[in-house]
C-alpha positions in Angstrom: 9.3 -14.9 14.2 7.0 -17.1 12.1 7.6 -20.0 13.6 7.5 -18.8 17.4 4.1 -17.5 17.2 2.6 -19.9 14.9 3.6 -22.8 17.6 2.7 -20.6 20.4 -0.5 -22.6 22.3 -1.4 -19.3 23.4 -0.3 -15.4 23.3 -0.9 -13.1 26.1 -1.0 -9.5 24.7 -1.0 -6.7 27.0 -3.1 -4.2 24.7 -3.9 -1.6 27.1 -0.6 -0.8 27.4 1.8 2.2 26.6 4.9 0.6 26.5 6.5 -2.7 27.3 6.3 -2.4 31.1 2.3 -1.5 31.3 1.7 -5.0 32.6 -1.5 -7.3 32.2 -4.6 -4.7 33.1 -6.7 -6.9 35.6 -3.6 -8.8 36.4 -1.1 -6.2 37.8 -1.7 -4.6 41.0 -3.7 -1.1 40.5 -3.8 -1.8 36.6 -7.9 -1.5 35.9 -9.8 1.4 38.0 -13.3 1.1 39.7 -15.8 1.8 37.4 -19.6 0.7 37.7 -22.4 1.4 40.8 -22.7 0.5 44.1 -26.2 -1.0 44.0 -25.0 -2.9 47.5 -22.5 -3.7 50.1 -19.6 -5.7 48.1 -21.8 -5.4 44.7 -21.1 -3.5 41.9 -23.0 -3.2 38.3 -20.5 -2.4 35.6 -21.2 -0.1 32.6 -21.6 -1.1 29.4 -18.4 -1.0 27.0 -19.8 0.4 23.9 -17.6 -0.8 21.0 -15.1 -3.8 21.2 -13.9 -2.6 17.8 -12.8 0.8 19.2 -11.1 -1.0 22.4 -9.1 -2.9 19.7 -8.2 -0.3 17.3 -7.6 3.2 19.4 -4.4 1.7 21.5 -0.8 1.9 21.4 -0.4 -1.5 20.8 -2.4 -1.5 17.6 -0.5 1.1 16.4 3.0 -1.0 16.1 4.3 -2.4 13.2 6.2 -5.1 15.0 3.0 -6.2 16.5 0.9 -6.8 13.4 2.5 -10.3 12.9 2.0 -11.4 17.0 -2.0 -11.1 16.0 -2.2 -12.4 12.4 0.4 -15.5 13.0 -0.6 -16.7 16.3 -3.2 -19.6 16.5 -4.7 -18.2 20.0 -4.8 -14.9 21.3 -5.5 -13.5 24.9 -6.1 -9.9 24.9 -5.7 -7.8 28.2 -7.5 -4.8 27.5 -8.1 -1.8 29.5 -11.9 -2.7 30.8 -12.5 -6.3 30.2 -10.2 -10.0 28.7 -11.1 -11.0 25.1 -9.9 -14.0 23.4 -9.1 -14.7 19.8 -8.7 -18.0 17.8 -8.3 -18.0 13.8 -12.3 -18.7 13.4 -13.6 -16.9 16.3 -14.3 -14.5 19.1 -14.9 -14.1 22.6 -15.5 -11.3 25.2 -16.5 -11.0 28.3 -19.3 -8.0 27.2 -21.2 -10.7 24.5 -24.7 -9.4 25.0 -24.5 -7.1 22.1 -25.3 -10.1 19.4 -24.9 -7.6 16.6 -21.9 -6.1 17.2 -20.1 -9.1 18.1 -20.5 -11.0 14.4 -19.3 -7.7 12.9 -16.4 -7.3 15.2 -15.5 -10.8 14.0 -15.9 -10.5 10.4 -14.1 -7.3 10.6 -11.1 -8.7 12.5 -11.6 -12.4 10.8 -7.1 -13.4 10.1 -7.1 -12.8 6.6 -4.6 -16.4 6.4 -7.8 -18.3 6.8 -8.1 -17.5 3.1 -4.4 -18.6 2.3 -5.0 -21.9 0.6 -7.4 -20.5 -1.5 -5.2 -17.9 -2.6 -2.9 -20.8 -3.6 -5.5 -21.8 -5.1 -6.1 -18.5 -7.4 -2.0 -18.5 -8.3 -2.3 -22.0 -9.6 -5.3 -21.0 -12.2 -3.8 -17.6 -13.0 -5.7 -15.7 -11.2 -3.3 -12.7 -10.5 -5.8 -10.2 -9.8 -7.0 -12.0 -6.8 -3.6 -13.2 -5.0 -2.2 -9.2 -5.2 -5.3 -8.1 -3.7 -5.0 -10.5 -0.9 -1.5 -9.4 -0.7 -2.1 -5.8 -1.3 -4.5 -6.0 2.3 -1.5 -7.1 4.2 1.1 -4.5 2.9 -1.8 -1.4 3.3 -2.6 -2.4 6.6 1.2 -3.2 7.7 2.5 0.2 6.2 -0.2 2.2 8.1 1.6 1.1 11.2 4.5 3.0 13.7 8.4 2.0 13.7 10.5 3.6 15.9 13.3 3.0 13.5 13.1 3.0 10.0 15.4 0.3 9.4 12.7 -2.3 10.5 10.3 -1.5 8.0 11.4 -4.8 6.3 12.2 -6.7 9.5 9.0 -6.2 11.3 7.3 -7.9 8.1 9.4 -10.8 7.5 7.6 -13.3 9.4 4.1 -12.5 7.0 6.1 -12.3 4.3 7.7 -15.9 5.0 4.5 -17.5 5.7 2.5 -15.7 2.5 6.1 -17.2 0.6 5.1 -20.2 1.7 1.8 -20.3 1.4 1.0 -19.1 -2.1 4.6 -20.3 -4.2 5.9 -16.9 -4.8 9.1 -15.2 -3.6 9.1 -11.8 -1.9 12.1 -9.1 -2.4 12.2 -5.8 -0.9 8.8 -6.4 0.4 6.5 -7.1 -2.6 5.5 -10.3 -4.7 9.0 -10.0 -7.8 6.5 -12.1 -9.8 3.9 -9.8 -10.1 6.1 -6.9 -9.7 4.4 -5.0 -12.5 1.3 -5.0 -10.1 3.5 -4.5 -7.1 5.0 -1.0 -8.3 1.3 0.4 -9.0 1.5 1.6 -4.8 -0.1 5.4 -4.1 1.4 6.9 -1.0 -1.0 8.2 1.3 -0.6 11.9 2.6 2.3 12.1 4.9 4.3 9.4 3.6 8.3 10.4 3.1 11.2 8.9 1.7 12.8 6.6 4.8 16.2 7.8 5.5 19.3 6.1 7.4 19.1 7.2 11.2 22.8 6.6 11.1 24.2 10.3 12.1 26.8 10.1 9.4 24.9 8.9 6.7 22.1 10.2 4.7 21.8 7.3 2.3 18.1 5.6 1.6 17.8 2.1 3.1 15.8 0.6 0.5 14.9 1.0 -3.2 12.5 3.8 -4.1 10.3 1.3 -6.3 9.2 -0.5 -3.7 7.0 0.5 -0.7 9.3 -0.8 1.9 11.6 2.4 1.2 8.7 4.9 2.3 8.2 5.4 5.6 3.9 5.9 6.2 1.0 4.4 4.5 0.6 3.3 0.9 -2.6 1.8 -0.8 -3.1 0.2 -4.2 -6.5 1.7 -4.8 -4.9 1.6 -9.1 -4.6 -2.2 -8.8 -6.8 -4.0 -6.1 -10.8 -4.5 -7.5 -12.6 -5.1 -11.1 -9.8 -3.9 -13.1 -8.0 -5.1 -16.0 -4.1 -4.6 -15.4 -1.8 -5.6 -19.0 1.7 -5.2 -18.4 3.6 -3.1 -20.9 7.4 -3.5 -19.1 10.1 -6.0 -20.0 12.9 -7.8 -20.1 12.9 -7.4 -16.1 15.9 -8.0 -13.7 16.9 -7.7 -10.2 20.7 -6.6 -10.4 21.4 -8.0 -6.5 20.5 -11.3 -7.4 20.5 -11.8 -11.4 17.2 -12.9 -11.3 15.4 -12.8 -14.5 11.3 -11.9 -13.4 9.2 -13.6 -16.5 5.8 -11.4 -16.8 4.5 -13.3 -19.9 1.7 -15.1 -18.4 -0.1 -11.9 -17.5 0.9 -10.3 -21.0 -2.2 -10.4 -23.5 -1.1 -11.2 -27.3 -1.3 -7.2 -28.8 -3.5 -7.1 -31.8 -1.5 -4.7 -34.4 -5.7 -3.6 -35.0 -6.1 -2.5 -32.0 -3.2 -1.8 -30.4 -1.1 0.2 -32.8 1.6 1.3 -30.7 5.0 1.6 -31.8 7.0 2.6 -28.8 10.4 2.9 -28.4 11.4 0.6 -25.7 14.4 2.3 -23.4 16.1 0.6 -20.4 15.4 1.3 -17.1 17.6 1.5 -13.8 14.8 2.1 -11.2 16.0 2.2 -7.5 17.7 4.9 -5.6 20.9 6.8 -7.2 24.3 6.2 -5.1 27.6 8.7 -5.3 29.1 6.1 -8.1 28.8 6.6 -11.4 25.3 4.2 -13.4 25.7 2.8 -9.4 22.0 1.9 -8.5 21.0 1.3 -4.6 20.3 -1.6 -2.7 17.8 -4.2 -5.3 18.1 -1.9 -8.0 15.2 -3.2 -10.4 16.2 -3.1 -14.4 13.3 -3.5 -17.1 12.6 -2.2 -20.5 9.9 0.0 -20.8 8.4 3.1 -23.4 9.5 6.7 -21.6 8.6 10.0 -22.5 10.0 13.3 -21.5 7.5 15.7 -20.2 7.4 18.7 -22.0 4.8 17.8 -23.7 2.3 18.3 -20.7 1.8 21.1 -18.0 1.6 19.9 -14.0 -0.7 21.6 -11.5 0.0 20.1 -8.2 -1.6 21.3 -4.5 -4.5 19.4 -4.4 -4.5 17.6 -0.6 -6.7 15.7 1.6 -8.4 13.5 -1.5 -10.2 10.7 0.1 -10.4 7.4 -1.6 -11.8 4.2 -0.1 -9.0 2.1 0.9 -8.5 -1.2 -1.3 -7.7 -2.9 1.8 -11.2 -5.4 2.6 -10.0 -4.8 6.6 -8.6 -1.6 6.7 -10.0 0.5 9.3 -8.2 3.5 8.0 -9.3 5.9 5.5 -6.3 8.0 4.4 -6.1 11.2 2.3 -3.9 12.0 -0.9 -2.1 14.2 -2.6 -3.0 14.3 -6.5 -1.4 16.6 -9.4 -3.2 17.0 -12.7 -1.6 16.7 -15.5 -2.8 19.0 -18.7 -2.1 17.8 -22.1 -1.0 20.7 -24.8 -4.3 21.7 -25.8 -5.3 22.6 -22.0 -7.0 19.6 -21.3 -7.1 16.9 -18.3 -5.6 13.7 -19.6 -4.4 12.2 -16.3 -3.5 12.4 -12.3 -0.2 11.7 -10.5 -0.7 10.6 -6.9 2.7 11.7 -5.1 4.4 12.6 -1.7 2.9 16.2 0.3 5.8 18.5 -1.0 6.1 16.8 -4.5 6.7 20.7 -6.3 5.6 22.2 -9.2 9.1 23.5 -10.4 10.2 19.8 -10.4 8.5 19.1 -13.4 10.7 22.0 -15.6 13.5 19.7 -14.8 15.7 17.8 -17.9 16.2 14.8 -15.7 12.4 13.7 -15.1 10.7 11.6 -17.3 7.2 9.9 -17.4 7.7 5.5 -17.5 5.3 3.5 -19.4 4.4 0.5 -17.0 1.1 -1.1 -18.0 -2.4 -0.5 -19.6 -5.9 -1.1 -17.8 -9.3 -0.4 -18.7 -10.5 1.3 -15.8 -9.1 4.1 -13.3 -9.9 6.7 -11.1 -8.6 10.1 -12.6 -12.5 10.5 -14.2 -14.1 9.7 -11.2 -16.4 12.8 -11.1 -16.1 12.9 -7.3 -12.1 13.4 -7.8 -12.7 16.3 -10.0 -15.1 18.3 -7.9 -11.9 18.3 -5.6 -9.7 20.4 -7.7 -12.0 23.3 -8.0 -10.5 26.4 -6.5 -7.5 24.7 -5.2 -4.9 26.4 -7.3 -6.0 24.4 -10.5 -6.3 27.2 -13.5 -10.3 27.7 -14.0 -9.7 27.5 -17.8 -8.9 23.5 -17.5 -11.5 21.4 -19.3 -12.4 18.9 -16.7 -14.7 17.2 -18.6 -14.7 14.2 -19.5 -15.6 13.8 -23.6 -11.9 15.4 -24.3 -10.8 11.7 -24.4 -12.5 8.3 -25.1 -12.9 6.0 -22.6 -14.5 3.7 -24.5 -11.4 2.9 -26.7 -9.8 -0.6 -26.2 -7.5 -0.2 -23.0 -7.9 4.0 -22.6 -5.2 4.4 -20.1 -2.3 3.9 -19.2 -0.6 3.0 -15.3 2.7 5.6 -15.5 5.8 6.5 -13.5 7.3 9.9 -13.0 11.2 9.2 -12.1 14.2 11.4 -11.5 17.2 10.4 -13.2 20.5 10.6 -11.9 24.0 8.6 -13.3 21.4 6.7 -15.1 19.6 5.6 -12.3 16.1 6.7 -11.8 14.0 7.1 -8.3 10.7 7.1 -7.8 9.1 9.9 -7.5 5.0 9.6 -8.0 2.4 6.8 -9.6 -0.3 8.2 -12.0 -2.7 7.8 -14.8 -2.7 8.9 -18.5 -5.0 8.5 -21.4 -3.1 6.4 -24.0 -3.9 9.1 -26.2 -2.1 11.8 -25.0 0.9 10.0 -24.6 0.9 9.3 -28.1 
């Protein structure tokens, strides 16, 4: 699909439409009503449309997964909306309705094709700079998931063709949807509220599609508010491998040299299985990911999940979106806060009293979002106990790389699944 739309001379989208066989509004008989005043025989004054952003985002077509790569990949765009014709290029944009100067350069800034910036993303891979290439691929995966499949199978599909080109583009190699490079960044994903576990829609089979550590096996909208931005990300996982294709994933570049001084951890390093558990016996799922990592049971901490509807700002630069979440705290044995988990809507309490859950060590950073004061205030009278010290001199954040990026799993034929991403102080899991 990469290649037919990015030699297309032009693409005619018909974005008023409900379904495939709405036709071009202005084009098809009876497709745009009357609107505007008589001021004389044959002459009408039309009403002013009040936001071309809106036109463009509040339609079905917008809505599609599959049609996220028609916009981004094509070099020319011809939109038939609902009240007027708007065309698109790479650099700019034109609508009929161009007397609101304003509103026009923010409508193109906001809808700027964020593969305009591709070469100097190449750029930032060839210096190092992994912060900046997983944010600019982090916009395309938040905006992507926020999108409508009618089958779940397509969740990979439907993304191929941005996939290829950012393959392409920047040097790295994409499996099950995410950058296997980076793929200590590319696990640090938050599921926004709503977001499930994507089934088969086969009626005789139950089975997950895709691996649980990545994204792509999630059906609804993900964000990488832990990753994307100022912070400092050091990668505490190992010896990683993809068991479908062998592949050893080197992470050294990004690992700092660990100062005994000031990093005095002495971990015990187990080895992981992370993808979805199958029937067979130590059988993972489809790309199950294998790593070495430090893991810790969880009895040493008390849960208190139910707080919904937490609002973050999306770390998607174009995201129009601005999702809620679903956040647990986690209590450390002297009653205090020491971190968040950020899971699915109906992630339960009475999990966490289970043998086979365990808490996964996958990096450090210096920065994070579980003492954001705002955060807090959310908890309050939402079925957290009102003897929790929420403060936030329990812990120091001052210390050298204060927390830590974690993974609660369920283990099953010693093959773990995915289960939430969260925060810790590196205290209390010491």
């Amino acid at each position: 699909m990469a290649s037919i739309y990015s030699s297309a001379s032009v693409t005619l989208i018909a974005s008023a439409g409900e379904d495939a066989n709405a036709g071009l509004a202005g084009v098809s008989p009876m497709s745009r009503t009357g609107c505007g005043y008589l001021v004389a025989p044959g002459v009408r004054l039309d009403h002013r449309i009040e936001t071309i952003g809106d036109n463009k985002v509040n339609t079905k077509y917008y809505s599609r997964a599959w049609t996220y790569q028609e916009q981004l990949l094509s070099k020319q765009c011809l939109y038939f909306a609902k009240d007027f014709v708007r065309f698109e290029c790479q650099t700019n944009h034109y609508c009929e309705y161009e007397y609101i100067h304003d509103e026009l350069v923010q409508a193109r800034a906001r809808y700027a094709n964020p593969f305009l910036h591709l070469s100097q993303t190449r750029k930032s891979a060839e210096q190092g700079d992994w912060a900046s290439v997983f944010g600019y691929i982090a916009d395309f995966i938040i905006n992507y998931s926020a999108k409508q499949l009618s089958y779940s199978t397509d969740r990979l599909n439907a993304f191929m063709g941005i996939l290829d080109v950012l393959s392409r583009g920047i040097g790295l190699r994409f499996v099950q949807g995410v950058p296997i490079a980076l793929i200590d960044l590319a696990l640090l994903w938050i599921p926004a509220a709503g977001t499930v576990r994507s089934r088969s829609t086969s009626c005789n089979d139950n089975a997950t599609l895709f691996p649980s550590w990545s994204w792509i096996g999630w059906s609804g909208m993900v964000d990488y508010k832990m990753v994307v931005g100022e912070r400092d990300v050091q990668t505490r996982i190992h010896s990683v491998r993809l068991e479908d294709t062998s592949d050893t994933i080197y992470l050294e570049g990004r690992v700092q040299e660990i100062s005994a001084l000031w990093y005095p951890w002495t971990f015990n390093y187990n080895s992981m299985a992370l993808s979805s558990p199958t029937k067979e016996p130590t059988q993972g799922g489809p790309g199950t990911l294998k790593f070495k990592a430090s893991v810790l049971g969880i009895d040493s901490f008390r849960f208190h999940a139910g707080c919904s509807g937490m609002h973050h700002s999306s770390a998607s630069r174009n995201s129009t979106i601005n999702p809620t979440y679903t956040a647990s705290l986690i209590e450390d044995e002297r009653g205090r806060m020491c971190g968040m988990l950020h899971g699915t809507d109906d992630l339960a309490v009475d999990l966490f009293s289970r043998d086979n859950v365990y808490l996964i060590l996958l990096s450090a950073t210096t920065t994070g979002s579980i003492w954001d004061r705002r955060d807090i205030r959310r908890f309050e009278g939402k079925g957290v106990p009102r003897d929790l010290d929420l403060q936030y001199d329990a812990y120091d954040l001052e210390k050298p790389w204060p927390l830590f990026n974690i993974l609660l799993v369920s283990t099953k034929n010693n093959v773990s699944e995915r289960l939430a991403i969260g925060q810790i102080h590196s205290d209390a899991w010491e």
